[in-house]
N, C-alpha and C positions, 0 to 999 in steps of 0.2 A: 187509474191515472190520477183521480183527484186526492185520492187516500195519499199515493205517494207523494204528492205535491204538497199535502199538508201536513206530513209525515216527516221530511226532511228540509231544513231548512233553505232559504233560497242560495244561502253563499255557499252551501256545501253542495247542493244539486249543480250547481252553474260549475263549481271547479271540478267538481267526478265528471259530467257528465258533458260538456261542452265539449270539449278535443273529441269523444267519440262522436258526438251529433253530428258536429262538422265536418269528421272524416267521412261520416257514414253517408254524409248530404252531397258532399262533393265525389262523392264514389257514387253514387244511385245515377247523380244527375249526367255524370259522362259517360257512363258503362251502362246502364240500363233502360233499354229498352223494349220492352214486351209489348206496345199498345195496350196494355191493360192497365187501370191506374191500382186495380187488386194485387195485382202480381209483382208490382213495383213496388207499390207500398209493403208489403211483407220482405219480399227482399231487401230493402233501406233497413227495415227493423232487424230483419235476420243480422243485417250489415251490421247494422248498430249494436246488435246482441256480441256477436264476436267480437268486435272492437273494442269494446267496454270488457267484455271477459279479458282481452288477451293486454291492456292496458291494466287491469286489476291485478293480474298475475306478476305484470313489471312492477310493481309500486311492493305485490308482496318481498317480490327476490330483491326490490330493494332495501327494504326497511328490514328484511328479515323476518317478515311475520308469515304466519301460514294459513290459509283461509279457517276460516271455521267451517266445523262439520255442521250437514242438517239433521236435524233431529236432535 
């Protein structure tokens, strides 16, 4: 977490990543409930993981770009 944090700078972290935190906080907060704060906390992240993927995917089909490959 800290590598990323100092890895990318703060106005580009806050604009990628805000709309999924958000969605992903206000999804955890009314839909999840386990009693477990383990089981919540990974699912918010799972949340956040898809959210952010499926927001990345909108921004490719929009600009027209297409992810890059790993490796």
């Amino acid at each position: 977490m800290y590598t990323l944090l100092r890895s990318v700078p703060t106005s580009n972290l806050l604009a990628m990543q805000a709309p999924a935190l958000l969605a992903s906080f206000m999804i955890a907060e009314l839909f999840y409930k386990f009693h477990s704060f383990t089981l919540e906390c990974l699912a918010f992240l799972v949340t956040w993981f898809v959210i952010d993927a499926l927001l990345n995917a909108g921004r490719n089909l929009l600009t027209g770009r297409k992810s890059a490959p790993n490796g």
